[in-house]
FIVOGU-84396 format. One line per field, with one value per atom (N, C-alpha, C): residue number from 1; x, y, z; atom name. Coordinates in pm, 1 decimal. Layout:
N
resi <- NUM;...
x <- X;...
y <- Y;...
z <- Z;...
name <- CA;...
//
This chain:
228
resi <- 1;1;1;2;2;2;3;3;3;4;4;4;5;5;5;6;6;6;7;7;7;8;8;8;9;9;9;10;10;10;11;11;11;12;12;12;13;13;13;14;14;14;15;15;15;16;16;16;17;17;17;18;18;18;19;19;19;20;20;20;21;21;21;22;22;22;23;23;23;24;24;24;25;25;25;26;26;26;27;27;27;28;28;28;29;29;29;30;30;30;31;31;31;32;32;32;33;33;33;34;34;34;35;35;35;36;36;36;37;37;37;38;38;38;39;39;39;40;40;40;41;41;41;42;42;42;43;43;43;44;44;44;45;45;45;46;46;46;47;47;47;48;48;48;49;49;49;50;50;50;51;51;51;52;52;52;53;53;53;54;54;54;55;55;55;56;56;56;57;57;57;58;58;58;59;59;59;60;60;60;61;61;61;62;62;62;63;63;63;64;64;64;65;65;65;66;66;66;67;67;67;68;68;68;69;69;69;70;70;70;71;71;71;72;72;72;73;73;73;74;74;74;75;75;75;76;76;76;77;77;77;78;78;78;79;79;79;80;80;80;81;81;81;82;82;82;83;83;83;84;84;84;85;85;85;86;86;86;87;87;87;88;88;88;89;89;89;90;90;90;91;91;91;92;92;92;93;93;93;94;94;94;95;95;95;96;96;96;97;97;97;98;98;98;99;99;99;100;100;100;101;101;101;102;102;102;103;103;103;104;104;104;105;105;105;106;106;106;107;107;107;108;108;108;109;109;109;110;110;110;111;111;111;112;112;112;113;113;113;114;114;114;115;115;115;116;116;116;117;117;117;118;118;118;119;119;119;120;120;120;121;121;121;122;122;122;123;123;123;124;124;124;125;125;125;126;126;126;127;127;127;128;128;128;129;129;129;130;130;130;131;131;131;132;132;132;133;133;133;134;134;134;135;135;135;136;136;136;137;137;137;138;138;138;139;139;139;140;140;140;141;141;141;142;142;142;143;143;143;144;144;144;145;145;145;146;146;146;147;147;147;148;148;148;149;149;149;150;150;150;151;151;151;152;152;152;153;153;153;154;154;154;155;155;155;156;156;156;157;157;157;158;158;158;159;159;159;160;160;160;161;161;161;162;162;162;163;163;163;164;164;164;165;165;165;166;166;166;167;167;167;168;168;168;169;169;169;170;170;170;171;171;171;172;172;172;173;173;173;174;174;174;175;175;175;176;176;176;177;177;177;178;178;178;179;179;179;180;180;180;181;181;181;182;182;182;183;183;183;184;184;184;185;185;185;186;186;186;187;187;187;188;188;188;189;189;189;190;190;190;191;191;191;192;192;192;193;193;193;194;194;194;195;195;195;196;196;196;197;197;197;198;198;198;199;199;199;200;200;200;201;201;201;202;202;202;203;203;203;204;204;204;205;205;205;206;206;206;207;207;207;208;208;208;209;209;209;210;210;210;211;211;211;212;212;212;213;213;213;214;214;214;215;215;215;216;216;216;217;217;217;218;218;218;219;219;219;220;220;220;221;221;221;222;222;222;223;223;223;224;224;224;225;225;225;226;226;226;227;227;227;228;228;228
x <- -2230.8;-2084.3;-2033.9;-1938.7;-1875.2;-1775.9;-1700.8;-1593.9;-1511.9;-1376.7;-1349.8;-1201.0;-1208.6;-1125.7;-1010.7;-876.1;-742.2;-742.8;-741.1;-726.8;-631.8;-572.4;-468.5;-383.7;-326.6;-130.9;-168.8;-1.9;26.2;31.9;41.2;84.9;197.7;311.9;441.7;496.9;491.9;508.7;452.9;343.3;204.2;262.7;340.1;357.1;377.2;383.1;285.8;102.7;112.2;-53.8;-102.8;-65.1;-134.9;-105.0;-41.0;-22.8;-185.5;-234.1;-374.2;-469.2;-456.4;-572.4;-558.5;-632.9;-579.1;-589.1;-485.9;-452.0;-595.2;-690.7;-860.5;-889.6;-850.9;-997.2;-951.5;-794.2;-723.8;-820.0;-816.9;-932.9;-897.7;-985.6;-917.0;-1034.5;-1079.5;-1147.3;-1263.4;-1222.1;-1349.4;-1391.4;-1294.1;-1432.9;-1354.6;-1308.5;-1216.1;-1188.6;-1078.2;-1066.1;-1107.1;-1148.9;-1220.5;-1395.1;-1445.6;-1552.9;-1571.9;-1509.5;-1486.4;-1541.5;-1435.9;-1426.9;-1589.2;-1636.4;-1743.5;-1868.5;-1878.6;-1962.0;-1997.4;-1816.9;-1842.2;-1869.8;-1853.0;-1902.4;-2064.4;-2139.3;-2273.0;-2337.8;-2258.0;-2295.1;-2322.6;-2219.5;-2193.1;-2277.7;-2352.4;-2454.2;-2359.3;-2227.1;-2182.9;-2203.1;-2288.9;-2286.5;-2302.8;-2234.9;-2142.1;-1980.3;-1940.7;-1830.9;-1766.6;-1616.6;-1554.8;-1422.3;-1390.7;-1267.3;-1159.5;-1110.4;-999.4;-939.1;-885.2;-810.7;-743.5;-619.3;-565.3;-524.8;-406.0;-395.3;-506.6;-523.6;-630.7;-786.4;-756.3;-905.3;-1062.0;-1021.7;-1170.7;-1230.8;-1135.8;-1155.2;-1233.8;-1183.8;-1253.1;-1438.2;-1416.5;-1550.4;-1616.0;-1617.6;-1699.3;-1752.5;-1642.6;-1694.5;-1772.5;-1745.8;-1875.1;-1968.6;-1953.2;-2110.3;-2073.5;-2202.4;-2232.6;-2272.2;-2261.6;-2270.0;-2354.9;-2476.0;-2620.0;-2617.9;-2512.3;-2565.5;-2507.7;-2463.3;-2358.1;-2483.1;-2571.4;-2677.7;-2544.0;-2456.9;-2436.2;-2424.0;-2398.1;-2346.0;-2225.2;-2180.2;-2019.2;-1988.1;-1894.5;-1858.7;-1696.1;-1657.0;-1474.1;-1422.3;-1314.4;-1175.7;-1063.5;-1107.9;-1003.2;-913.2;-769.9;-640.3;-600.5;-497.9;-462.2;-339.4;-228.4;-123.3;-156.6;-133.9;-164.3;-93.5;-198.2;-103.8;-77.6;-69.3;-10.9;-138.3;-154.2;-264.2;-331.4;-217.3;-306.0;-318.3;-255.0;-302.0;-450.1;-422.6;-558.7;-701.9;-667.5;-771.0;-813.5;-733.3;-731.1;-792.2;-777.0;-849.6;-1015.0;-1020.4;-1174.3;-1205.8;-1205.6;-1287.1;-1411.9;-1418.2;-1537.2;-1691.8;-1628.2;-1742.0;-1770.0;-1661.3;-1650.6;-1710.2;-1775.6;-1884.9;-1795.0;-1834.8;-1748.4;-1722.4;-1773.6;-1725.6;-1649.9;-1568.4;-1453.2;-1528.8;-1432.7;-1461.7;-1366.6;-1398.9;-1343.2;-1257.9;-1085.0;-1016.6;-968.1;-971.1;-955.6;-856.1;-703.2;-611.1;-678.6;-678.4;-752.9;-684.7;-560.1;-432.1;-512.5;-531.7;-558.9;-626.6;-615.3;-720.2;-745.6;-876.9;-876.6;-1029.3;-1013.1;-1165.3;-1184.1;-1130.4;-1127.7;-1334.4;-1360.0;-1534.5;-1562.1;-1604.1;-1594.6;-1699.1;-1809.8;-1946.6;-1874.5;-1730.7;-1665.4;-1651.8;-1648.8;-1662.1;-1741.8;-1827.6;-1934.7;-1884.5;-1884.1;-1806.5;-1690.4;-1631.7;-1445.1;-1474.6;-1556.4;-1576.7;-1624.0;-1744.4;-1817.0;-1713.9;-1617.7;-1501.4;-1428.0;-1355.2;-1213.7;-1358.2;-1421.3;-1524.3;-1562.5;-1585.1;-1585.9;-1457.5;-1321.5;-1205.3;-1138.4;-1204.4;-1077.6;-963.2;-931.8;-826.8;-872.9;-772.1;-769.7;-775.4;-783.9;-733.7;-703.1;-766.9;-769.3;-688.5;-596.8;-561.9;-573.1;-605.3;-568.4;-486.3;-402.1;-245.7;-274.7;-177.1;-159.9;-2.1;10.9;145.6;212.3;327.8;446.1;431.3;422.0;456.5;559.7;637.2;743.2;812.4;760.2;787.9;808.8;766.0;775.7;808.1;899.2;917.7;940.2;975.3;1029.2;898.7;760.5;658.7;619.2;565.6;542.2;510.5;421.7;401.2;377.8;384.3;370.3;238.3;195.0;63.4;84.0;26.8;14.6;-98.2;-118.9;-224.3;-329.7;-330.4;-402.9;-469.0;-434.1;-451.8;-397.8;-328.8;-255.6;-147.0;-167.1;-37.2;60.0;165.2;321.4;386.0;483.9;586.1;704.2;702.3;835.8;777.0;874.8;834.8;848.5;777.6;783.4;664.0;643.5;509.8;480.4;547.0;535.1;456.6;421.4;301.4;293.4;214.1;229.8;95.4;85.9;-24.7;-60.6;-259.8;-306.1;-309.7;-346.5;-384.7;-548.3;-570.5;-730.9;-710.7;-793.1;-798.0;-924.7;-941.2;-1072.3;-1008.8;-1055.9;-979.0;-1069.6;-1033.9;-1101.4;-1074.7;-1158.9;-1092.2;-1024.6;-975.4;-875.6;-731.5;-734.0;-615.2;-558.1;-652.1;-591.8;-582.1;-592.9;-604.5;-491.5;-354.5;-290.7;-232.2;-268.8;-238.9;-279.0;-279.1;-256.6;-315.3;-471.8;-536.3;-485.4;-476.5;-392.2;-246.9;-197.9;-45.1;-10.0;65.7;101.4;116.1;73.7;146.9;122.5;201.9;169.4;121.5;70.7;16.8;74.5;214.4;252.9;309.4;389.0;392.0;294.6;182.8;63.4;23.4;37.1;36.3;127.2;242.8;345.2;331.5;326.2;283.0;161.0;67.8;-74.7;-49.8;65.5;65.9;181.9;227.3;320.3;245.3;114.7;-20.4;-113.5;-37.0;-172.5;-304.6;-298.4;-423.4;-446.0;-361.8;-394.5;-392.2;-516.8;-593.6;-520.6;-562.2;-558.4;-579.0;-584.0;-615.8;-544.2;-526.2;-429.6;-579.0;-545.4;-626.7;-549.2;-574.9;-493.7;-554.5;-653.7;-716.0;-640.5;-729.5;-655.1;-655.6;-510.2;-472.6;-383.8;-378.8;-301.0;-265.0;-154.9;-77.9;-58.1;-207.8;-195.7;-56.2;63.5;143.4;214.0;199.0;284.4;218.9;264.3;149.5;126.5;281.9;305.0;157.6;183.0;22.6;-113.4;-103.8;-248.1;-278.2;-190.8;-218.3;-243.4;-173.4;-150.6;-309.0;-400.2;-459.6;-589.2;-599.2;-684.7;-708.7;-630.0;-631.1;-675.5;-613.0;-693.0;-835.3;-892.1;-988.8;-1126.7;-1048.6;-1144.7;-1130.3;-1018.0;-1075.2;-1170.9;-1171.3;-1261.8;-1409.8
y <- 1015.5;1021.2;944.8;973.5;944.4;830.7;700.2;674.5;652.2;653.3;668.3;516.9;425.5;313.2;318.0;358.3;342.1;210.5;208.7;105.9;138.4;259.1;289.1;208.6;160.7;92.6;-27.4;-50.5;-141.1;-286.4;-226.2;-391.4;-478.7;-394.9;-442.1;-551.4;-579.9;-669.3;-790.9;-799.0;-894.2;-925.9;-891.9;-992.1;-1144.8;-1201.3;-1208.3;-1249.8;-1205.1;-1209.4;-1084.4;-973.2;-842.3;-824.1;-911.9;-902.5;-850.7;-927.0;-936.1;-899.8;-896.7;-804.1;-772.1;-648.7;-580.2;-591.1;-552.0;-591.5;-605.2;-486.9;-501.1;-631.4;-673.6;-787.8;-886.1;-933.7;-1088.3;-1126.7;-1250.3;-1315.4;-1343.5;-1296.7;-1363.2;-1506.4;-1608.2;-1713.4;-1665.1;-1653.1;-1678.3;-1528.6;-1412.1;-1360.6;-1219.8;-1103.0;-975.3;-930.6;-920.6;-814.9;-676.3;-618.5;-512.0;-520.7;-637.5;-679.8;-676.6;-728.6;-746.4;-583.2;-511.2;-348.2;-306.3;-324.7;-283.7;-394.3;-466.4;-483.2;-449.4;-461.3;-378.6;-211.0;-162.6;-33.2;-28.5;-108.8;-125.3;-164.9;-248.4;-279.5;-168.4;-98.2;24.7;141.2;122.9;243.1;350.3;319.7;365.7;361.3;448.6;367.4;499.0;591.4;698.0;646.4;516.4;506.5;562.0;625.0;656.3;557.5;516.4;429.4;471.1;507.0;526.3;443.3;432.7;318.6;364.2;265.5;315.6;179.9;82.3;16.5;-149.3;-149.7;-232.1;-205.7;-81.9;-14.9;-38.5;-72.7;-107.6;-254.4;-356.7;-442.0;-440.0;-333.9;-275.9;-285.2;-157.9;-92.3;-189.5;-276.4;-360.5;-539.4;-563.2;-619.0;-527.6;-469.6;-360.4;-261.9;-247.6;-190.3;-65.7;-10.3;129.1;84.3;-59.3;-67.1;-104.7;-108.6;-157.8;-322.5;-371.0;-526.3;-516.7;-441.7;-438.8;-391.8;-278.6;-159.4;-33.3;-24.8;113.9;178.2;331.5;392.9;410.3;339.8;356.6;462.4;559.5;635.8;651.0;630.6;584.1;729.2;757.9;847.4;772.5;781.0;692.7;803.4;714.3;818.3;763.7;823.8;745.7;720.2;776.9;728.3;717.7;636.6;635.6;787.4;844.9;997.3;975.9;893.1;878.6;845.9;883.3;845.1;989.1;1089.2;1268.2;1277.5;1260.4;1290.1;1248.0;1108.9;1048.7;1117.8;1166.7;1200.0;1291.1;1402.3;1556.9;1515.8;1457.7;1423.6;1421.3;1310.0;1302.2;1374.8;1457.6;1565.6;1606.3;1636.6;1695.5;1571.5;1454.1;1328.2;1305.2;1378.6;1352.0;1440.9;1551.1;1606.2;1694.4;1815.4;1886.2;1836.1;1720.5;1657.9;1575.1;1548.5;1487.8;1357.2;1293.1;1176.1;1071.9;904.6;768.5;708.7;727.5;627.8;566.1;425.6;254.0;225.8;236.4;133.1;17.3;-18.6;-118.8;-278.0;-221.0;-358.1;-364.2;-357.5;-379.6;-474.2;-549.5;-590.0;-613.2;-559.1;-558.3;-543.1;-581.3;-604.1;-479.5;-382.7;-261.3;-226.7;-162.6;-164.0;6.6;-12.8;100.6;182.9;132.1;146.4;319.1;269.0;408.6;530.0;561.6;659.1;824.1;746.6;897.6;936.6;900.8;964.6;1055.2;949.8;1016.1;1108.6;1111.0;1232.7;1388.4;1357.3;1441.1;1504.5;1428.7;1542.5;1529.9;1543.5;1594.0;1762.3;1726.3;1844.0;1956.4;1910.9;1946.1;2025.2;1952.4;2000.7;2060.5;2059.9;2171.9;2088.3;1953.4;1897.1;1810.1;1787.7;1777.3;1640.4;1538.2;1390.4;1332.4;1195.8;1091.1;972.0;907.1;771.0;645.4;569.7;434.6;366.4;335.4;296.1;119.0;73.1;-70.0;-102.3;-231.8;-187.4;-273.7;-223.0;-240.9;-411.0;-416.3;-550.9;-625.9;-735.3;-799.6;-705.5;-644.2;-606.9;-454.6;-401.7;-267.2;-238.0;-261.5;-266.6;-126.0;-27.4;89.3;223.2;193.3;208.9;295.5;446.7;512.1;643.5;667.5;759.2;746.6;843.1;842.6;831.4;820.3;820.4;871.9;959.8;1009.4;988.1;1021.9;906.4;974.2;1125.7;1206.5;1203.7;1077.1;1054.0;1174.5;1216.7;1318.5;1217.9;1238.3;1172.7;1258.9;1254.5;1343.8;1234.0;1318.8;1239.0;1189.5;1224.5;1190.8;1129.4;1075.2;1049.5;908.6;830.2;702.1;638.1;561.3;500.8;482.1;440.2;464.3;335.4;355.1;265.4;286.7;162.6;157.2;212.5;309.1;376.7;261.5;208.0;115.8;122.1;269.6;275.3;273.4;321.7;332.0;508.9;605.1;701.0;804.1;897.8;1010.1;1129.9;1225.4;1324.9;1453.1;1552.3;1650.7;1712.7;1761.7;1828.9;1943.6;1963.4;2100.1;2065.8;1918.6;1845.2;1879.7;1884.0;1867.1;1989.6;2105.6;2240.9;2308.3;2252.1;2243.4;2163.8;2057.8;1954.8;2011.3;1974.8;2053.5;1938.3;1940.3;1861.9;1803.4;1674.7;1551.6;1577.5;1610.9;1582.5;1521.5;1380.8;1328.1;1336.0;1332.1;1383.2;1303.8;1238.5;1200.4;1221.5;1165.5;1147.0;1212.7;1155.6;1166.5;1295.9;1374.6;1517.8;1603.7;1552.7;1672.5;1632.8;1501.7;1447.0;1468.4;1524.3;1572.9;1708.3;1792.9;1955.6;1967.3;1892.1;1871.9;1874.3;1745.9;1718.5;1805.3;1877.8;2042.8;2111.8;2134.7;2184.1;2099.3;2000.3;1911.3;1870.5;1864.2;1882.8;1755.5;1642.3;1475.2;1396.6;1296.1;1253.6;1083.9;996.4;870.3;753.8;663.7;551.2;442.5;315.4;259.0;103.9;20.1;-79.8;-214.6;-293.4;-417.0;-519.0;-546.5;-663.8;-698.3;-795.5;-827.4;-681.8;-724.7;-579.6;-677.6;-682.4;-733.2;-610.4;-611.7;-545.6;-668.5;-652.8;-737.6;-727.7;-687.3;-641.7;-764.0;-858.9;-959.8;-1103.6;-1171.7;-1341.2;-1373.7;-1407.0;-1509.2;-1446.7;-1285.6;-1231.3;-1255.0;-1264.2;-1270.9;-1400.7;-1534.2;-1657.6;-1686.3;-1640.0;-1639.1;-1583.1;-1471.8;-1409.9;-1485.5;-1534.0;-1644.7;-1759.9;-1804.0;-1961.7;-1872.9;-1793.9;-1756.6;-1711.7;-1634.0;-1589.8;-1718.1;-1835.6;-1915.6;-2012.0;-2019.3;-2061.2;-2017.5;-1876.7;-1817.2;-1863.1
z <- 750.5;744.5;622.6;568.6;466.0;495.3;417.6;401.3;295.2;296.3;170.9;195.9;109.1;85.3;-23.4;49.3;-79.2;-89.4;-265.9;-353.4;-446.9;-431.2;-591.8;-589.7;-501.5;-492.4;-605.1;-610.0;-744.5;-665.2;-517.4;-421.1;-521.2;-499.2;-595.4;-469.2;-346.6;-267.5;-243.7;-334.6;-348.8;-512.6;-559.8;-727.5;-648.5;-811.3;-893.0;-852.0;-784.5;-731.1;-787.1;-751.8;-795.9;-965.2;-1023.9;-1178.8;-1266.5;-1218.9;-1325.8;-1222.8;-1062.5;-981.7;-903.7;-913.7;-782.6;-643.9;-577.4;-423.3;-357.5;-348.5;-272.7;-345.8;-472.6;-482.9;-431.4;-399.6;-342.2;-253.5;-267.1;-124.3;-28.8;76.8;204.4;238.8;281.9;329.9;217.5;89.0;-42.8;-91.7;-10.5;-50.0;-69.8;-141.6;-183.7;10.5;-8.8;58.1;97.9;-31.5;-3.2;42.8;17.3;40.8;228.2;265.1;370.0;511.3;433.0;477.5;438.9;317.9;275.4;345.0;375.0;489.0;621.1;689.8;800.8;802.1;746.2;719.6;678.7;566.8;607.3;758.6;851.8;944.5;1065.2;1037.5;1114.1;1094.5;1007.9;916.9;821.9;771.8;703.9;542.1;462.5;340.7;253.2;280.1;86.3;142.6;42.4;20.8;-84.0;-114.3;-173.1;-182.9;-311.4;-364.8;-430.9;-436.1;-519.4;-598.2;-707.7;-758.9;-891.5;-947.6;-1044.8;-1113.7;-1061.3;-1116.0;-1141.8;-1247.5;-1269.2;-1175.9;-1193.1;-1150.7;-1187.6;-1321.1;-1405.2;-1318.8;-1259.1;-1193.6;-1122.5;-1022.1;-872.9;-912.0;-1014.8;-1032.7;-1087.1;-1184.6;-1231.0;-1133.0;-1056.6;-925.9;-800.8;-778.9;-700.4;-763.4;-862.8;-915.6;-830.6;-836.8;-724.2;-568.6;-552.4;-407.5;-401.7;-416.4;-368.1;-320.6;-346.4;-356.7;-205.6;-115.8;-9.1;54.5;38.9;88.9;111.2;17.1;6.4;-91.8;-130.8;-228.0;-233.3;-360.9;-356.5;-549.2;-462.5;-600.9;-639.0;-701.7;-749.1;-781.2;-730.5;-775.8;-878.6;-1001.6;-1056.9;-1059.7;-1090.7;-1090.4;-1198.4;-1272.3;-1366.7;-1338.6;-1229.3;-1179.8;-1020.7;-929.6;-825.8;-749.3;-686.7;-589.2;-490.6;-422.0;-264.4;-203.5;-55.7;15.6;28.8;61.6;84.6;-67.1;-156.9;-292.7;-315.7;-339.8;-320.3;-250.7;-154.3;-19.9;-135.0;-159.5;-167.3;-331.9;-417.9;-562.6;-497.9;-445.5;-386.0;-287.4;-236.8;-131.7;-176.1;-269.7;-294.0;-297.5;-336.1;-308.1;-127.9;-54.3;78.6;163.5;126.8;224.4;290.1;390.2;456.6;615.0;647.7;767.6;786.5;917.8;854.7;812.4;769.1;721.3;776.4;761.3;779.4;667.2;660.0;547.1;634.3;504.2;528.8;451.2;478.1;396.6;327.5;188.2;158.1;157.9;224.7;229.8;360.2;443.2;585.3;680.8;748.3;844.4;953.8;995.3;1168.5;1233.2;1340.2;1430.2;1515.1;1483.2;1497.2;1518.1;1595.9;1599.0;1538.8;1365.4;1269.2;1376.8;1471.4;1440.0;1598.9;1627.3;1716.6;1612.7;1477.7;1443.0;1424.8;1432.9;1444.8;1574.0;1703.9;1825.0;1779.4;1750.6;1716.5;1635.5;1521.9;1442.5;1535.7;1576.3;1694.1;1797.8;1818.6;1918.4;1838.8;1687.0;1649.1;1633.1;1595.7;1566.2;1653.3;1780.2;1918.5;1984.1;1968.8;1976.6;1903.6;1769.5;1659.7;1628.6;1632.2;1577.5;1404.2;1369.2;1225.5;1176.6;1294.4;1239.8;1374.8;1407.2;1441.8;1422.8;1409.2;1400.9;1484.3;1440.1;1537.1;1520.4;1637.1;1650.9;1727.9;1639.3;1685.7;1757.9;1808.0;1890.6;1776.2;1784.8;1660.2;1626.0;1518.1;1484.9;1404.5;1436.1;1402.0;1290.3;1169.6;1042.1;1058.0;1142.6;1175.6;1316.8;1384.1;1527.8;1607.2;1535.8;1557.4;1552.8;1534.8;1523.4;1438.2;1474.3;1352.2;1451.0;1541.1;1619.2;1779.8;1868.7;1980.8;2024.2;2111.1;2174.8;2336.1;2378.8;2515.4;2606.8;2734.0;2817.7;2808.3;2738.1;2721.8;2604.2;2475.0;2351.2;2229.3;2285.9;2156.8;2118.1;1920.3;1877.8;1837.2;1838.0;1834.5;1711.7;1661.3;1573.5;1665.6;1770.1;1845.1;2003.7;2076.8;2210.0;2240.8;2357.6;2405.8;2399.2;2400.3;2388.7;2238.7;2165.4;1977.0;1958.9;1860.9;1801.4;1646.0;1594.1;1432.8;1418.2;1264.8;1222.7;1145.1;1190.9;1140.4;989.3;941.7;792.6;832.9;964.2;983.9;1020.6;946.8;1014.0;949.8;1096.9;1055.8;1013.8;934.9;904.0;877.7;904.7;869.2;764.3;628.1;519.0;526.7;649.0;611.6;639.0;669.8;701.1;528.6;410.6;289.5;254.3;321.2;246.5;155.0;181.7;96.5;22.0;9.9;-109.3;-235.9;-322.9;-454.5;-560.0;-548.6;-628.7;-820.4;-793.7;-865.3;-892.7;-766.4;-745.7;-677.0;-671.8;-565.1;-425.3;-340.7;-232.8;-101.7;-19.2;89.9;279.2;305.9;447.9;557.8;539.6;687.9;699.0;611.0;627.0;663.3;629.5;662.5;823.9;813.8;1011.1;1091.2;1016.9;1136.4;1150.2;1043.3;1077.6;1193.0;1133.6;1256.5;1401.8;1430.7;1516.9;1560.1;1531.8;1632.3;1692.8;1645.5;1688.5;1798.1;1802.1;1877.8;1848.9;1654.6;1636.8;1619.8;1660.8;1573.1;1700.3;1757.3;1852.1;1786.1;1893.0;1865.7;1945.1;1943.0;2009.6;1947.0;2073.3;2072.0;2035.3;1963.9;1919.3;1962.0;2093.5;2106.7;2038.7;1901.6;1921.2;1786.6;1701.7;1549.4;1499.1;1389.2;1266.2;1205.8;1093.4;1020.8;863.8;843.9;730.3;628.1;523.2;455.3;277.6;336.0;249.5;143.6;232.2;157.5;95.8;55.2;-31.6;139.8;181.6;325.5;402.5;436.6;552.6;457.8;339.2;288.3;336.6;313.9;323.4;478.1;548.6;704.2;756.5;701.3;709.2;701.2;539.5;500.2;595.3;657.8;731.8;863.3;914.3;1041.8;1057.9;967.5;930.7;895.1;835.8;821.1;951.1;1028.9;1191.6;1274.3;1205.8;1288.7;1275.3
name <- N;CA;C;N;CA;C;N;CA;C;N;CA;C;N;CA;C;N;CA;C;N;CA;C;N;CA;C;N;CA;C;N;CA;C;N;CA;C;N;CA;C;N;CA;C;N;CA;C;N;CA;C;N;CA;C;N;CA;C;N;CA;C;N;CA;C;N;CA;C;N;CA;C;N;CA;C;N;CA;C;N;CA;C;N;CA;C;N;CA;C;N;CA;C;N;CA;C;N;CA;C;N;CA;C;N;CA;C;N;CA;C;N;CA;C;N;CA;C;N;CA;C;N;CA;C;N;CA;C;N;CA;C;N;CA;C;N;CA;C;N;CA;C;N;CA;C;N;CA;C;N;CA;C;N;CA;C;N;CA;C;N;CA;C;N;CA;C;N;CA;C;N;CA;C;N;CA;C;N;CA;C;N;CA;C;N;CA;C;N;CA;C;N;CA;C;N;CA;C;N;CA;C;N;CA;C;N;CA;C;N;CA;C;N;CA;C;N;CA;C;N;CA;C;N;CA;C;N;CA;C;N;CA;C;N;CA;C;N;CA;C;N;CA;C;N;CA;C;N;CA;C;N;CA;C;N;CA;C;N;CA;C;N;CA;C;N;CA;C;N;CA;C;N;CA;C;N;CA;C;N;CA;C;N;CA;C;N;CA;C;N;CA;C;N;CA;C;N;CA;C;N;CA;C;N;CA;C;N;CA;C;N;CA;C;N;CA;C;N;CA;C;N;CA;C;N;CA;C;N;CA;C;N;CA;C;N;CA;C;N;CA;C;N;CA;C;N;CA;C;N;CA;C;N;CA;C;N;CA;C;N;CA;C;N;CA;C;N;CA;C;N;CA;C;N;CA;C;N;CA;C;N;CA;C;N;CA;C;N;CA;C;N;CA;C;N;CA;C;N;CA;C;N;CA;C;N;CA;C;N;CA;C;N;CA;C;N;CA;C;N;CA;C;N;CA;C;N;CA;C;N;CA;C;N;CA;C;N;CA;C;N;CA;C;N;CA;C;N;CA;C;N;CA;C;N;CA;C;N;CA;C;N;CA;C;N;CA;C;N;CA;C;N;CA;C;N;CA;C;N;CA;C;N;CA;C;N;CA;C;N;CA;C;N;CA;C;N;CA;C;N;CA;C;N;CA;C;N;CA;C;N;CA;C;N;CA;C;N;CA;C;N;CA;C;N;CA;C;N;CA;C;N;CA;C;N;CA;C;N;CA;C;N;CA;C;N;CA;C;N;CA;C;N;CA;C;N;CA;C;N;CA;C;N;CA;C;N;CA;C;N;CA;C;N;CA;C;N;CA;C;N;CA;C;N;CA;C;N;CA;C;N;CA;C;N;CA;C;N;CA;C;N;CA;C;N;CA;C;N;CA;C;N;CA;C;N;CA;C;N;CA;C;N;CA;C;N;CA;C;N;CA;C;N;CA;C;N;CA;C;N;CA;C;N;CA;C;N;CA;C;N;CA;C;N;CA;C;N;CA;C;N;CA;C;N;CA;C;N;CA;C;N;CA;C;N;CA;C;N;CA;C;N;CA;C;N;CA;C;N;CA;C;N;CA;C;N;CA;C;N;CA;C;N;CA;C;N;CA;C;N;CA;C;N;CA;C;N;CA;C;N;CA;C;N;CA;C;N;CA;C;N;CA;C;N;CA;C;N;CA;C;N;CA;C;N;CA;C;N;CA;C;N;CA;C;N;CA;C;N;CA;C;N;CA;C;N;CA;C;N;CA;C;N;CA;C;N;CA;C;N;CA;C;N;CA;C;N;CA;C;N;CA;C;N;CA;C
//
């Protein structure tokens, strides 16, 4: 199985920190952020990673090499303007194999257990649906959530039970069949058409998630992380 890690954003909410590097390399308790993701995914037996990146990209690639020092293969989508997150996806497909595959917000963090994917993959596959998410329950900064969740695990754009989209999700490549390779284009339109269909599954994640968007959550992030 494949995963693939967004790294394009400018993390314009993270100045002056993201000035000179990019949002994946900030540290959390010593050590990149993106580092972090890329272990647990070796742990999990995940290892053809895919990256994306744009601003201060050369960064990325020259602190991770091709991966080996992790035990994986990692291969980069550079962009030269960041395309969104489905832009993004839909540039790299072809490094991504025809099954669905695992993207990782690279702002993100959580104890989320990666090693549930090959399952979740095995029934969106099984069922004919297009995409997976894992939903966290709204937090302080986003209270109003992002999607529904039903007891049956179908996610809807509308309804009760709403929940925030982690920025963790499985996807199948035909979720991108019309995106329009290196044109911008975003996520959640193609997840709301899906989900009129019933084709977008999900699960609800109560443990740590953090939206590493701002200095205050990186720092907040850092000190908890090294309690741990």
């Amino acid at each position: 199985m494949h995963a693939m890690i967004l790294a394009a954003g400018r993390g314009e909410r993270m100045r002056p920190l993201t000035d000179r590097l990019p949002k994946p390399l900030l540290p959390v308790a010593g050590k990149p952020l993106i580092v972090w993701h890329l272990e647990k995914l070796a742990r999990a037996g995940i290892h053809d990673v895919v990256i994306n990146h744009a601003w201060l990209g050369h960064l990325i690639e020259s602190q991770l090499g091709d991966g080996s020092q992790f035990g994986l293969n990692i291969r980069y989508s550079a962009e030269p303007t960041a395309l969104e997150t489905a832009g993004g996806i839909a540039k790299a497909l072809p490094m991504l194999g025809p099954e669905p595959f695992l993207v990782i917000n690279g702002d993100v963090w959580s104890d989320w257990d990666i090693a549930e994917v090959q399952h979740i993959s095995d029934e969106l596959i099984t069922q004919s649906r297009l995409g997976w998410l894992l939903l966290v329950p709204n937090p302080v900064h986003h209270p109003e959530g992002d999607f529904a969740l039903s007891s049956s695990g179908i996610v809807s754009a509308s309804g009760i039970n709403r929940y925030t989209f982690s920025g963790i999700g499985i996807y199948d490549p035909a979720l991108f069949r019309s995106t329009v390779c290196g044109q911008p284009a975003k996520l959640a339109p193609l997840l709301r058409e899906a989900m009129i269909k019933q084709a977008i599954s999900g699960s609800l994640h109560t443990g740590t998630w953090v939206d590493v968007g701002t200095p205050q959550r990186l720092a907040e992030l850092d000190l908890m992380v090294r309690a741990q």
